[in-house]
C-alpha positions as CSV (number, residue, x, y, z in Angstrom):
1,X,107.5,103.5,112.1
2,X,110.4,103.2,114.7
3,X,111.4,106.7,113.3
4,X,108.3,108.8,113.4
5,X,107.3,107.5,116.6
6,X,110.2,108.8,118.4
7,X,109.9,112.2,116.5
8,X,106.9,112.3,117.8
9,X,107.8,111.6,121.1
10,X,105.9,108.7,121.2
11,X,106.0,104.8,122.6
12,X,105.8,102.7,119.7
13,X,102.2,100.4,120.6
14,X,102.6,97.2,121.6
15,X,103.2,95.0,118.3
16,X,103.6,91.0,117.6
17,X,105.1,89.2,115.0
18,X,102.5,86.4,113.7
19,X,102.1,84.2,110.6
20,X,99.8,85.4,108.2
21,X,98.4,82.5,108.0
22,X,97.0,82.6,111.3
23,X,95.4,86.4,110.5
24,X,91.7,86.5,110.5
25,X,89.7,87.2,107.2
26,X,89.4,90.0,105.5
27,X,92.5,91.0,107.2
28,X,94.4,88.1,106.0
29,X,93.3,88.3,102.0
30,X,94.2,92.3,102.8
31,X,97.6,91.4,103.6
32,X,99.5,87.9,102.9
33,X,100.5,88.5,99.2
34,X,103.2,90.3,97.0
35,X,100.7,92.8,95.7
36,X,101.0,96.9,96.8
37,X,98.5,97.6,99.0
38,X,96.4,100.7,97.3
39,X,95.6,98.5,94.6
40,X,94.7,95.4,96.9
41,X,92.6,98.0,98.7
42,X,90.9,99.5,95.7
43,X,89.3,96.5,94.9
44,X,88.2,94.6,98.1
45,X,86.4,98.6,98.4
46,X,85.4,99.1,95.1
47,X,86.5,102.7,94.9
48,X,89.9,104.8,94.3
49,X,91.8,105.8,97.3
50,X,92.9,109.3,98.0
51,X,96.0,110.4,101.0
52,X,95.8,112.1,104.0
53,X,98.9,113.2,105.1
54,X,99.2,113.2,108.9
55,X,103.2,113.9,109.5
56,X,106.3,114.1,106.9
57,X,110.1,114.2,107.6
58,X,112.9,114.8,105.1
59,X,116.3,113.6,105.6
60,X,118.4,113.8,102.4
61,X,117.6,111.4,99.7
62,X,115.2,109.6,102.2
63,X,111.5,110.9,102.5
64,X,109.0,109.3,105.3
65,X,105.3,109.5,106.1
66,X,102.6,108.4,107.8
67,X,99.5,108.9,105.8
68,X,95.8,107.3,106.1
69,X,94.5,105.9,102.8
70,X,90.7,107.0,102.9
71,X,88.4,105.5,100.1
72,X,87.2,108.6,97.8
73,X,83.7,109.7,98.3
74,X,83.0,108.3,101.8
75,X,86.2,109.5,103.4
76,X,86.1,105.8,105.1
77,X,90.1,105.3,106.0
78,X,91.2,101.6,105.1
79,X,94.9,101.9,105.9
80,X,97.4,103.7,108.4
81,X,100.6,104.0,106.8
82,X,104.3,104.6,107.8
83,X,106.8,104.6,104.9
84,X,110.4,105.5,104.2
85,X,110.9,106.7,100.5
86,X,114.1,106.3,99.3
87,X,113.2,109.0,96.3
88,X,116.9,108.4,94.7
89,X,115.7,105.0,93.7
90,X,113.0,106.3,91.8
91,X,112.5,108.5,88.4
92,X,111.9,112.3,88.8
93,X,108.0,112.3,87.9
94,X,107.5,109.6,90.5
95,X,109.3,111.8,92.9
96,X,107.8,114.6,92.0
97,X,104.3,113.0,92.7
98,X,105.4,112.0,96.3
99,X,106.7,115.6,97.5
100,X,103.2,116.8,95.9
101,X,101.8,114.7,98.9
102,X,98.3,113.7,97.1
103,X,98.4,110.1,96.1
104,X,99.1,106.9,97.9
105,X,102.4,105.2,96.8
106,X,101.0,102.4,94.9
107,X,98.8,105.0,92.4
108,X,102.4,107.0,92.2
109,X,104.6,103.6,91.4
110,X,101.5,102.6,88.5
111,X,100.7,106.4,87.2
112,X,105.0,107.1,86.7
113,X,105.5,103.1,85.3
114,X,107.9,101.8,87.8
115,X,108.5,98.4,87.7
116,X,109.0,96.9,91.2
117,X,108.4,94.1,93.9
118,X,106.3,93.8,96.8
119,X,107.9,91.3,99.7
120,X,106.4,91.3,102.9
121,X,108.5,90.8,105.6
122,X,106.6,90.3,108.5
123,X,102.7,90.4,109.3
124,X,101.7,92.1,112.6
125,X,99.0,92.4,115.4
126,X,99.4,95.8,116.9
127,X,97.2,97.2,120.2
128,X,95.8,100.5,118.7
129,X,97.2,103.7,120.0
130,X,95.8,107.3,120.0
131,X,98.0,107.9,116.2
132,X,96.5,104.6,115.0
133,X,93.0,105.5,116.4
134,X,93.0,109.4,115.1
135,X,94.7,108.2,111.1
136,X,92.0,105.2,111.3
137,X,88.8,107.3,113.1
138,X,88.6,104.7,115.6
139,X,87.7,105.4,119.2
140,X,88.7,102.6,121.9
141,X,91.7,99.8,122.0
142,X,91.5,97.7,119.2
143,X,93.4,94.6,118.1
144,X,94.6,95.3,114.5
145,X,96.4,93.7,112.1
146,X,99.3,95.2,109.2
147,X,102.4,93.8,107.7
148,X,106.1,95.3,106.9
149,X,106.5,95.5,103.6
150,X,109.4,96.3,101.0
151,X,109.0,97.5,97.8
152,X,112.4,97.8,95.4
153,X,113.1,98.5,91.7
154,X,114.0,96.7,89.0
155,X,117.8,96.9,90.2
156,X,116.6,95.5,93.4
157,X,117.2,98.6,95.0
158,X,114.5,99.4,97.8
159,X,112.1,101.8,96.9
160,X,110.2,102.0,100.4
161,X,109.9,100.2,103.2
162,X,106.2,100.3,104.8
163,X,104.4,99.3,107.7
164,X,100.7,99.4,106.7
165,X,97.6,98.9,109.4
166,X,94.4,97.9,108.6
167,X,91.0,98.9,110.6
168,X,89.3,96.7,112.3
């Protein structure tokens, strides 16, 4: 997130470490556990989840984003995502899937077949900013709550590292 901030020309919003166990519910079920997120979000919502790319940078072998994950249909967003790909660590077709810039992470790791882990390495309260407000359609400050996650292969090699943000 550090990353595309600054490319931006942006100050990061003001974020705090917490426990998750101290994160309100939904939020909390949403985010403290070793699960990807698109499919922990597909079923709290009940529906598929499509991408909305908001700003890409290549640099080599690595490949970050930060996307909003909108629920098909109602175009509701559930997530703001910043990731860092490292697209060496993963087979072609799952590559080939992320440059194509369509699906959310999770649907690309289950669609190609990669085996990997999710371990959350911190959960979050972040004071909304005008990115987080425009990639979650919210209007106002807002006290929201995410987690930075890792997700590596079967090697242990990291496949992404994430920082994913939750509406209200």
């Amino acid at each position: 997130m550090d990353d595309l901030y600054a490319q931006a020309g942006m100050q990061l919003p003001r974020v705090e470490v917490v426990d998750g166990a101290t994160l309100p519910e939904p939020q909390r079920s949403l985010l403290v556990h070793s699960s990807d997120m698109t499919s922990t979000l597909v079923a709290f919502h009940g529906r598929n989840i499509h991408l909305e790319l908001l700003r890409r940078e290549a640099r080599g072998d690595v490949y970050l984003r930060e996307v909003a994950l909108l629920l098909d249909g109602t175009e509701q967003s559930v997530e703001f995502g910043a990731i860092k790909i490292h697209l060496l660590n993963l087979p072609p077709e799952a590559r080939r899937l992320i440059l194509e810039e369509h699906l959310p992470l999770g649907q690309i790791l289950k669609d190609a077949g990669v085996v990997y882990t999710s371990r959350p390495k911190a959960f979050l309260r972040i004071e909304s900013d005008e990115l987080i407000n425009r990639a979650l359609r919210l209007t106002g400050a807002h006290t929201l709550y995410g987690r930075r996650n890792t997700l590596s292969n079967a090697q242990e090699r990291p496949i992404a590292d994430i920082v994913e943000i939750l509406p209200p």
